[in-house]
ROTI-428932 format. One record per residue (C-alpha): residue in one letter; z, x, y. Coordinates in pm, whole numbers, plus 50000, padded with zeros to 5 digits. Each point is the difference from the previous one (the first is absolute). Example, Ala and Ser with C-alpha at 12.3 -4.5 7.8 and 13.67 -1.06 7.14 Angstrom:
A507805123049550 S499345013750344 
# end
This chain:
X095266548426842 X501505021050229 X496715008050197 X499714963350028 X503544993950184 X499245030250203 X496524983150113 X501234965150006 X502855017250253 X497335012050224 X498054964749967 X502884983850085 X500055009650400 X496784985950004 X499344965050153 X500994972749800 X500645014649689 X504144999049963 X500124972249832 X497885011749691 X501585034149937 X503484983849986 X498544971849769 X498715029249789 X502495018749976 X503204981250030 X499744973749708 X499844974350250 X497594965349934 X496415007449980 X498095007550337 X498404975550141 X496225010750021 X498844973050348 X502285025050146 X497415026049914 X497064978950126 X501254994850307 X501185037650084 X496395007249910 X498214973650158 X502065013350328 X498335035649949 X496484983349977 X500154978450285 X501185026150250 X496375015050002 X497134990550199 X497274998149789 X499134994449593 X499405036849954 X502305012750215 X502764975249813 X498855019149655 X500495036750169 X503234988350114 X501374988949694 X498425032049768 X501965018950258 X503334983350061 X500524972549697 X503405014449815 X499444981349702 X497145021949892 X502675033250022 X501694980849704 X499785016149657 X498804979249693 X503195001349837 X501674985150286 X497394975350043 X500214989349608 X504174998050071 X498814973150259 X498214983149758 X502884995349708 X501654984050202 X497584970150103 X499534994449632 X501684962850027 X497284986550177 X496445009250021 X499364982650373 X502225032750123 X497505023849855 X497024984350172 X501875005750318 X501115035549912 X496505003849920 X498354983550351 X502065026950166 X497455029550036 X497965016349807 X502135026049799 X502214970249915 X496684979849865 X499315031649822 X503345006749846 X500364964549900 X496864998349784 X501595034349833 X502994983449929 X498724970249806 X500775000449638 X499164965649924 X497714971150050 X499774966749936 X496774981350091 X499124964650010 X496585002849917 X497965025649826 X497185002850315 X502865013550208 X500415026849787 X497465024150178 X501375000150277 X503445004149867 X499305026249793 X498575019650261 X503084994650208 X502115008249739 X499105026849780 X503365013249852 X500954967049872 X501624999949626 X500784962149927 X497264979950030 X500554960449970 X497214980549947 X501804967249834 X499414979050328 X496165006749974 X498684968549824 X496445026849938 X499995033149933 X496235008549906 X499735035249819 X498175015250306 X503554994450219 X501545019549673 X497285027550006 X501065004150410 X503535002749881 X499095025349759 X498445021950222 X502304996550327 X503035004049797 X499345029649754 X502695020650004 X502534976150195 X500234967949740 X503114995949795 X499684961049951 X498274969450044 X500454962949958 X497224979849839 X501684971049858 X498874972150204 X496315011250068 X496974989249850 X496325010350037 X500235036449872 X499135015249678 X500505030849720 X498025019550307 X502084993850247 X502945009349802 X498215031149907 X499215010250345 X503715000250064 X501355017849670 X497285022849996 X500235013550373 X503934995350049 X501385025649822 X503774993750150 X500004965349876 X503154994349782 X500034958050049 X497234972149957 X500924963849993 X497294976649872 X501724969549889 X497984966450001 X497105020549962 X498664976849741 X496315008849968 X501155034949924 X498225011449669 X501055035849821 X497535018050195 X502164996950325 X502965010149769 X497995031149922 X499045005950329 X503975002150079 X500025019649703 X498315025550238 X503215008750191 X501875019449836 X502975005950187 X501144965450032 X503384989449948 X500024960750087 X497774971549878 X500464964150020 X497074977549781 X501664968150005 X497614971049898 X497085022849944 X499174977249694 X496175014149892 X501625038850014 X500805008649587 X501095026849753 X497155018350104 X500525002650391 X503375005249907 X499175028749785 X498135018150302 X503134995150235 X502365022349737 X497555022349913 X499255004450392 X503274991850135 X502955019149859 X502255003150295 X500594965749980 X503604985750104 X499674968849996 X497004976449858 X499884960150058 X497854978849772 X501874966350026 X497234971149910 X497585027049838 X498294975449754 X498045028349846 X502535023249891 X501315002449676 X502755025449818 X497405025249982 X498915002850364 X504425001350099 X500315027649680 X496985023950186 X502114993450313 X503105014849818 X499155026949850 X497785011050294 X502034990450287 X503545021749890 X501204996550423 X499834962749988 X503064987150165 X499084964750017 X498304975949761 X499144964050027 X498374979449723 X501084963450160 X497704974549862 X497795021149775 X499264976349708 X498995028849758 X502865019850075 X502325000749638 X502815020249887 X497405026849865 X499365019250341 X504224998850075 X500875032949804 X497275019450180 X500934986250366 X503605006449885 X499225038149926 X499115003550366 X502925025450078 X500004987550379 X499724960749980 X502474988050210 X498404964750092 X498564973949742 X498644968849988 X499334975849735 X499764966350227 X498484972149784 X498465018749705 X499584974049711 X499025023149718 X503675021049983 X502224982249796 X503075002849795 X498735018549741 X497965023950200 X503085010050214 X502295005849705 X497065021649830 X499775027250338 X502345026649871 X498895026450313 X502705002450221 X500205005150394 X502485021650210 X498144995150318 X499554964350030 X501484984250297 X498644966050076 X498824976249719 X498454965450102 X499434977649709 X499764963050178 X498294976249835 X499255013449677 X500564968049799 X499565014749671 X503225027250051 X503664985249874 X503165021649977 X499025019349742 X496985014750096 X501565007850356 X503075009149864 X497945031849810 X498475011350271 X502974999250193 X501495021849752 X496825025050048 X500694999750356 X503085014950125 X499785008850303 X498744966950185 X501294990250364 X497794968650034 X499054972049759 X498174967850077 X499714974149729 X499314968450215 X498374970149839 X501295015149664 X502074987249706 X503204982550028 X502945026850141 X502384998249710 X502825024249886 X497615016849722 X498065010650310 X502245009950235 X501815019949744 X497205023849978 X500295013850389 X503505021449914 X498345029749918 X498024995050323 X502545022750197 X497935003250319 X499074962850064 X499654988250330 X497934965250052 X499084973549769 X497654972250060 X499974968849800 X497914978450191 X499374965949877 X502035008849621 X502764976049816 X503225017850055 X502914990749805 X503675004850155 X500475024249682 X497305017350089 X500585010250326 X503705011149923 X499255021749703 X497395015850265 X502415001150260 X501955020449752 X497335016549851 X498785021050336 X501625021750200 X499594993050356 X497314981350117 X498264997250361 X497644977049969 X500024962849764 X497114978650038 X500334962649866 X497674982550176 X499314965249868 X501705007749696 X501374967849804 X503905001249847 X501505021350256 X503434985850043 X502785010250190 X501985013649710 X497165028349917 X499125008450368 X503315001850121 X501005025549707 X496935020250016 X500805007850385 X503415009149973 X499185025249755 X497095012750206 X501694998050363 X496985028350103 X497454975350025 X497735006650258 X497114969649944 X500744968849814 X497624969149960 X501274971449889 X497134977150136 X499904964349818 X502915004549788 X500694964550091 X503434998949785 X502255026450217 X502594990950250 X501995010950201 X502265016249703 X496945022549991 X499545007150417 X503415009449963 X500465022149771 X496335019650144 X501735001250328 X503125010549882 X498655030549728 X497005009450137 X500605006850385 X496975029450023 X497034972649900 X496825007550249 X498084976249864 X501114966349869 X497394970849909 X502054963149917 X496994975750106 X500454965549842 X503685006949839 X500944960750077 X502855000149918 X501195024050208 X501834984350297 X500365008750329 X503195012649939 X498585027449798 X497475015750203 X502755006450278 X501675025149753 X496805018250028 X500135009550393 X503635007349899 X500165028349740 X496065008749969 X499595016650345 X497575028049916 X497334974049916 X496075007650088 X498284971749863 X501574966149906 X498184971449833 X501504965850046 X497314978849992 X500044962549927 X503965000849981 X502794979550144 X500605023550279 X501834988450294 X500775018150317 X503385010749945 X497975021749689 X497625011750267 X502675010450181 X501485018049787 X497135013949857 X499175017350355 X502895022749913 X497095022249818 X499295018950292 X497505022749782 X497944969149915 X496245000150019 X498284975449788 X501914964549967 X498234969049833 X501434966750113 X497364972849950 X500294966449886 X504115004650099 X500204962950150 X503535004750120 X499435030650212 X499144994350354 X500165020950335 X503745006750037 X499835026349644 X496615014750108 X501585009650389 X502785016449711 X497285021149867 X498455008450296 X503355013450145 X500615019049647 X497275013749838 X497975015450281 X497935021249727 X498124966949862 X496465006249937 X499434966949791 X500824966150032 X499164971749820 X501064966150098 X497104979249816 X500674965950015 X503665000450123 X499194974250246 X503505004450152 X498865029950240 X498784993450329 X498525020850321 X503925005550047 X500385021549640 X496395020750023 X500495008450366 X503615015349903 X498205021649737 X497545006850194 X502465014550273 X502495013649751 X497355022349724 X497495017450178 X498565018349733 X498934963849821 X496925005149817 X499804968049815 X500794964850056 X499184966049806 X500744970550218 X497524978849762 X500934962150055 X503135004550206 X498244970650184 X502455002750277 X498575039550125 X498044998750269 X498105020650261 X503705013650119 X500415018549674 X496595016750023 X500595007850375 X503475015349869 X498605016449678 X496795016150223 X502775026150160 X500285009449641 X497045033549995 X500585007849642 X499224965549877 X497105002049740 X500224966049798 X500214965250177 X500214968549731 X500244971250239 X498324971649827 X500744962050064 X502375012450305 X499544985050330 X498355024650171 X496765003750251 X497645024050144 X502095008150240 X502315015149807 X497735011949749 X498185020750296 X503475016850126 X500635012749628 X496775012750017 X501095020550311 X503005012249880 X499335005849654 X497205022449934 X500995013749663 X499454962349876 X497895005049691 X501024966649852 X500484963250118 X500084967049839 X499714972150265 X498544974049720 X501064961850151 X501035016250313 X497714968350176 X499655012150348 X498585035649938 X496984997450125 X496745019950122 X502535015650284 X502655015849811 X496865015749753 X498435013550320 X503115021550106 X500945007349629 X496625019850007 X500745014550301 X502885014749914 X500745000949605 X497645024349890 X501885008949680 X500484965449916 X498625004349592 X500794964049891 X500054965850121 X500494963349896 X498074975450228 X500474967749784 X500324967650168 X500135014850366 X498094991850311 X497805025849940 X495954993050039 X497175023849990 X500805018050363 X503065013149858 X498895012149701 X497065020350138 X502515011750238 X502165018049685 X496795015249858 X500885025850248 X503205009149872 X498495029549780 X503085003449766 X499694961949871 X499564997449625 X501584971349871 X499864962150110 X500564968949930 X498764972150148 X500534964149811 X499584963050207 X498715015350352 X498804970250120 X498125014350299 X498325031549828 X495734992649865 X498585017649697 X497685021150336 X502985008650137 X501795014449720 X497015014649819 X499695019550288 X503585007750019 X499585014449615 X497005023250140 X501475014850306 X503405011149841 X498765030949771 X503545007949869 X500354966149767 X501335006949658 X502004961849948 X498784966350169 X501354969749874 X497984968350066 X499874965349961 X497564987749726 X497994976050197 X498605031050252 X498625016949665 X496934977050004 X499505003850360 X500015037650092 X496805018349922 X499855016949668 X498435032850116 X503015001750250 X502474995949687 X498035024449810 X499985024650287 X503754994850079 X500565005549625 X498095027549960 X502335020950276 X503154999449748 X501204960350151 X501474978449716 X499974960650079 X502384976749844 X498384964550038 X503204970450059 X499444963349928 X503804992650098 X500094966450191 X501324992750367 X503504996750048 X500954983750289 X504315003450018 X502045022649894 X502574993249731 X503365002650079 X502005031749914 X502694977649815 X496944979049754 X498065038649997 X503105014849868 X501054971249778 X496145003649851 X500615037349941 X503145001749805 X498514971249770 X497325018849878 X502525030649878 X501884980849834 
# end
């Protein structure tokens, strides 16, 4: 390190360079790399001639005097965004070279790229393939040969098109690999679960819904694979109590197991898994066959166990839980949502439980008696999850948090009998929440949610959605300086006045959703769009009184990745500035934003070329448009429903020219009319269609009838 100061010090009297040794070395804000360009450009231009430009620069250029290790410094630091190591890399040659050493992972967006890529790249480790709708077993054969001793991982779970051969290729040749993820991989048979049998030093597999792999396949992983740490095999049709038993006594460094939503799965295979003398993480999520009776029969105990997920298993009451509790000592982490009814007998059986930090009861009957003998029964909890949980009253909630005033997360979403006796005593017990979720608590008044800007100022992501906010509560609310993520939608009694509160106060927001809280105008999104720069997200969907001012205020916002705009009032024109401004977009919703047209699609493909998702519906849009986003390589998913001026022609050529497809949702009626060997084709690439017959609405309904309409159907 010290031989790189000293040569850095000697760079440093060189022309235009200052600025990037004290970046480097000072812990000052990353370099800016046009800065580079242009010091080198000046080099090039001073020469006369091509040749004599090259000579020049060979001779003179001080970024080739800079050591690797400096160069790969450079480089950490431009991790945030990937547009600053194209520039680094545009700079000269040694930087070019340095950054395709530096590399270490890769994530494609379709398989044919991956020749090129891999020849760019050749010490890359992590290899993502998930947004590659096709991955043919040839791509995974160039994989296995580029990346032989450099592989650690790679991401499968959203491809199609390969086979056991292609997997082979990789396990076979990559002898660093320690992670595979194939999940949806459902053609899979248990000749591709041999073939990742094959490398034997990995340490991470995910199967998820790789329904035709069995016992058998499952046999040739443990056999093959004992390093595992942690196995996934959620929606594994085919495996039984012998295939998890083989995994068990095989796999002795397994860390984490899940079994969610294995139908065969019984109580039989639980004293094996819980003779694993590492497994910290387990999960049990929907399996039918463990009862009762099976639970109470497991006599193995487990001192490792950490995390225990056992949602949905509707066959499980107290008892059976209850014993394996008592088997379980040391857990920090229990989910039992969609379970049982919450009674005393239950809670009763966490007090040995003397590390217990988060419970989730998701969607469960709790009774007040219940949640007070489990308010007693734990120690100190951080986290309490009761979303959409019925019989939460004020009585039980306010007790449990005064005995657990550490509470870091607490979701009390749809617990539609709390009040502001409840808000209160939250506020007042646990003043260190991060996280608090109260969407739909209606009969909370606005009274209440001021008491949360009031005591809960360390709050990071706040959930008020489809309450009786007012501003005064906004207002108070933007007293949570730290906050990042709020949720304010369908709040009809908010309007511009609280969000110019927020703006002021909470100038770390990343998320905002105002859905439907048809209160906000161009006034409210402009002051958030002045107020948090580092706004990522925004949902502005049906605040019909947004226009082309908000996007013209939101497009100074750089970091903005996710647009939801629909049924706003909004054009081209300030579609197209967005576009400008914004060129992390990856997803927008414009759906009933009527005067879209062809124009705003032109400079969207101009200029979003990482836009990944889109909702056309019921715009302006005809086939000129359309073609026009088949250049935006990135695209993958779109939507496209009542587009009166797009033709079958039009959009099956649309469906040909974008190669990236995996998700196009259509109306029904254009089924008929496209070719089938164009469907076929566009299938065949890893696209799914979803075919719509939803009829033509016309108006929107108002927030006030939509709202009304919503609550009904909970009830």
């Amino acid at each position: 390190m010290a031989k790189s100061r000293d040569l850095c010090r000697r760079i440093d009297r060189s022309d235009g360079f200052a600025t990037l040794t004290l970046d480097l070395f000072s812990g000052s804000p990353n370099p800016n790399p046009c800065s580079y360009s242009r010091s080198a450009k000046r080099v090039r231009v001073s020469c006369a001639s091509p040749a004599a430009a090259a000579a020049e620069e060979n001779r003179s250029n001080p970024f080739d005097s800079l050591s690797e290790e400096v160069l790969f410094l450079i480089l950490d630091r431009l991790e945030s965004d990937p547009l600053d190591k194209k520039s680094f890399s545009l700079v000269c040659r040694s930087f070019y070279a340095a950054e395709s050493r530096h590399r270490r992972a890769l994530t494609p967006l379709r398989s044919g790229l991956l020749p090129a890529a891999l020849a760019r790249y050749p010490s890359v480790s992590r290899l993502d393939l998930s947004l590659c709708p096709s991955v043919t077993d040839a791509a995974l054969a160039s994989v296995g040969g580029a990346l032989r001793s450099s592989l650690r991982s790679i991401d499968l779970s959203r491809s199609r098109g390969f086979s056991y051969a292609g997997i082979e290729s990789v396990a076979v040749n990559c002898a660093a690999l320690v992670e595979i993820n194939l999940s949806n991989a459902t053609d899979l048979s248990d000749a591709a679960a041999a073939a990742i049998g094959r490398a034997r030093n990995l340490e991470k597999l995910w199967l998820a819904r790789c329904k035709m792999v069995t016992d058998m396949g499952i046999g040739c992983i443990a056999v093959g694979c004992q390093k595992l740490r942690l196995l996934c095999l959620k929606w594994c049709l085919g495996i039984s109590d012998l295939g998890v038993g083989l995994v068990a006594v095989k796999c002795k460094q397994l860390r984490s197991l899940d079994l969610s939503f294995v139908p065969q799965i019984t109580e039989k295979c639980l004293p094996a898994v819980l003779q694993l003398p590492h497994l910290e993480d387990l999960a049990l999520v929907g399996c039918l066959s463990i009862d009762d009776e099976g639970l109470m029969s497991v006599k193995q105990e487990s001192k490792s166990l950490q995390v225990l997920d056992m949602s949905n298993c509707q066959h499980v009451n107290h008892a059976g839980f209850s014993s394996l509790l008592s088997k379980t000592p040391e857990l920090r982490e229990i989910s039992l949502a969609y379970y049982c009814k919450v009674t005393h007998s239950l809670a009763s059986s966490l007090q040995k439980l003397y590390n217990l930090q988060s419970i989730k009861l998701d969607g469960c009957e709790v009774t007040t008696s219940g949640l007070k003998t489990m308010a007693n029964s734990c120690r100190s909890l951080g986290e309490l999850s009761l979303s959409k949980c019925s019989g939460v009253t004020d009585e039980g909630l306010s007790f449990f948090v005064t005995k657990h005033k550490g509470l870091v997360k607490l979701d009390v979403t749809c617990c539609r009998n709390i009040t502001d006796l409840s808000l209160a005593s939250i506020t007042s017990s646990c003043t260190s929440l991060t996280n608090l979720s109260m969407e739909s608590c209606i009969l909370v008044s606005r009274e209440g949610f001021r008491l949360i800007g009031q005591h809960c100022h360390l709050l990071e992501e706040l959930d008020l959605t489809d309450n009786d906010l007012d501003d005064e509560g906004l207002r108070a609310i933007s007293g949570c300086h730290n906050l990042s993520v709020l949720k304010i939608g369908i709040c009809l009694k908010i309007s511009d006045e609280g969000l110019i509160h927020v703006a002021k106060g909470c100038p770390n927001l990343q998320e905002l959703d105002l859905y439907r809280s048809v209160g906000i105008t161009d006034i409210g999104v402009m002051a958030i769009a002045r107020g948090c720069p580092l706004l990522q997200i925004i949902n502005l969907s049906y605040c019909t009184e947004v226009t082309d001012y908000s996007l013209r205020s939101l497009s100074k916002c750089s970091n903005l990745n996710t647009l939801e705009i629909r049924g706003c009032q909004v054009s081209s024109s300030g579609l197209a500035v967005v576009a400008v401004g914004c060129r992390k977009l990856t997803k927008l919703d414009i759906k009933k934003c009527y005067f879209v047209d062809d124009a705003g699609m032109l400079l969207l493909a101009r200029f979003s070329q990482n836009l990944r998702q889109i909702n056309l519906s019921y715009c302006s849009v005809t086939d000129v448009g359309l073609l026009a986003l088949a250049s935006v390589s990135c695209l993958q998913n779109m939507t496209i429903l009542h587009s009166g001026g797009l033709t079958s022609n039009g959009l099956a050529a649309v469906l040909v020219a974008c190669g990236g497809l995996t998700k196009v949702k259509l109306h029904s009626s254009f089924k008929p009319l496209i070719p089938k060997p164009i469907l076929e084709h566009v299938e065949a690439r890893g696209c799914l269609f979803q075919w719509r017959d939803k009829p033509f609405q016309v108006e929107l309904e108002p927030s006030e009838v939509w709202k009304q309409q919503s609550q009904e159907m909970h009830v």
